[in-house]
C-alpha positions as CSV (number, residue, x, y, z in Angstrom):
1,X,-37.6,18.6,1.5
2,X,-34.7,20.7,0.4
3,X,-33.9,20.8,-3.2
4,X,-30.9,19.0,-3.6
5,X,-29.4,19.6,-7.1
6,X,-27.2,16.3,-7.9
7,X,-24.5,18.1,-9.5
8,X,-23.4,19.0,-5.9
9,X,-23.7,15.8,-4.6
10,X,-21.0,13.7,-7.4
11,X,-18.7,16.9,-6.9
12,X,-18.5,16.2,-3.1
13,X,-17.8,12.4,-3.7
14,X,-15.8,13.6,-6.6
15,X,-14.0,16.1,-4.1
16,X,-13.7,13.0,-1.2
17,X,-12.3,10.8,-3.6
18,X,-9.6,13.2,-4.8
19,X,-8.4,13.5,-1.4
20,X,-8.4,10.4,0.0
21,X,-6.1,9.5,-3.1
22,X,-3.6,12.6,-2.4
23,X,-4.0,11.6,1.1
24,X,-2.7,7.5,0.1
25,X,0.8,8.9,-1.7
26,X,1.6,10.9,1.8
27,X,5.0,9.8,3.0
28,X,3.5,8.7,6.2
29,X,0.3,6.5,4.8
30,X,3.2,4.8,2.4
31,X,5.3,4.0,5.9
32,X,2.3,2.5,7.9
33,X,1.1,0.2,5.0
34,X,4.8,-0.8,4.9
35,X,5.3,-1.2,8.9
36,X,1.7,-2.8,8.9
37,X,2.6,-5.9,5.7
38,X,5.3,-6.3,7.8
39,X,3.7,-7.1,11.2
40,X,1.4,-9.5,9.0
41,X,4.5,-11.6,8.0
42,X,5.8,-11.6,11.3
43,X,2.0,-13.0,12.5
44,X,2.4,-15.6,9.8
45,X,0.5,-14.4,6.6
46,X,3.7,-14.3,4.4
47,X,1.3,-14.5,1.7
48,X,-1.1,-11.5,2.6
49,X,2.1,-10.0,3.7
50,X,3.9,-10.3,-0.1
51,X,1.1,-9.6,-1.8
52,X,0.4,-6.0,0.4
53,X,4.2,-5.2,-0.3
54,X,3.9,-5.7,-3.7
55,X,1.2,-3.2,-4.0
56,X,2.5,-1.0,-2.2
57,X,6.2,-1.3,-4.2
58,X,3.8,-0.2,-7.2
59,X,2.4,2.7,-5.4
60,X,6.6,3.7,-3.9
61,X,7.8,3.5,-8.3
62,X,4.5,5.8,-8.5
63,X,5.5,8.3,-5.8
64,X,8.9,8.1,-5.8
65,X,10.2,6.5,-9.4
66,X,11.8,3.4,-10.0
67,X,15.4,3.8,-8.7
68,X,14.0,5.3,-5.3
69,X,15.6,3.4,-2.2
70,X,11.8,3.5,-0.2
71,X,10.9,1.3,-3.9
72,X,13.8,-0.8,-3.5
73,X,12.9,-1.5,-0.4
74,X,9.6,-2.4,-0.4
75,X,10.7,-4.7,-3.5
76,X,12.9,-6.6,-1.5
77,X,10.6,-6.7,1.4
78,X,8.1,-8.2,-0.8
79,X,10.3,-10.8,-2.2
80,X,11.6,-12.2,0.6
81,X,7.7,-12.4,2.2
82,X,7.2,-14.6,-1.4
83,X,10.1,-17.0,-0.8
84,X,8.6,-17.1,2.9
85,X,5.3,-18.1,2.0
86,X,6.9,-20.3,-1.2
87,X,9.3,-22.3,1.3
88,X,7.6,-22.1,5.1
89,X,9.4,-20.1,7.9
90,X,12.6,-19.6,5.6
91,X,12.0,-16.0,5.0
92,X,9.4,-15.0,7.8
93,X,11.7,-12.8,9.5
């Protein structure tokens, strides 16, 4: 059996973790989880649906800063999913 020193093994996961985080703040990853909360709305899960958005409204302030109109967006997005689930159909749309 090989010797296998460990320090190689934590900087690999070290190494996959780093880019699977750069990879998250891409432009593109940030438009799919947007596009993707919003298709869960429109199947009903207003609740999953609000509670994706706001995450990902925290991740667009990250990225982008406060002020930022793909942060506004997603803000809005994920207050309107809230009054949807809070009040039925009213805001599934």
């Amino acid at each position: 059996m090989p010797d296998v020193s460990w320090r190689w093994v934590i900087t690999d996961a070290v190494g996959a973790a780093g880019a699977a985080l750069v990879a998250e703040d891409r432009p593109q990853v940030l438009t799919t989880r947007h596009n993707l909360a919003n298709l869960r709305g429109r199947a009903g899960d207003a609740a999953g649906a609000a509670e994706e958005l706001g995450r990902l409204a925290c991740d667009m302030e990250r990225v982008h800063g406060a002020d930022h109109i793909y942060t506004v967006v997603s803000r809005r997005a994920a207050v309107r999913r809230r009054e949807g689930a809070d009040g039925g159909s009213r805001g599934a749309g």
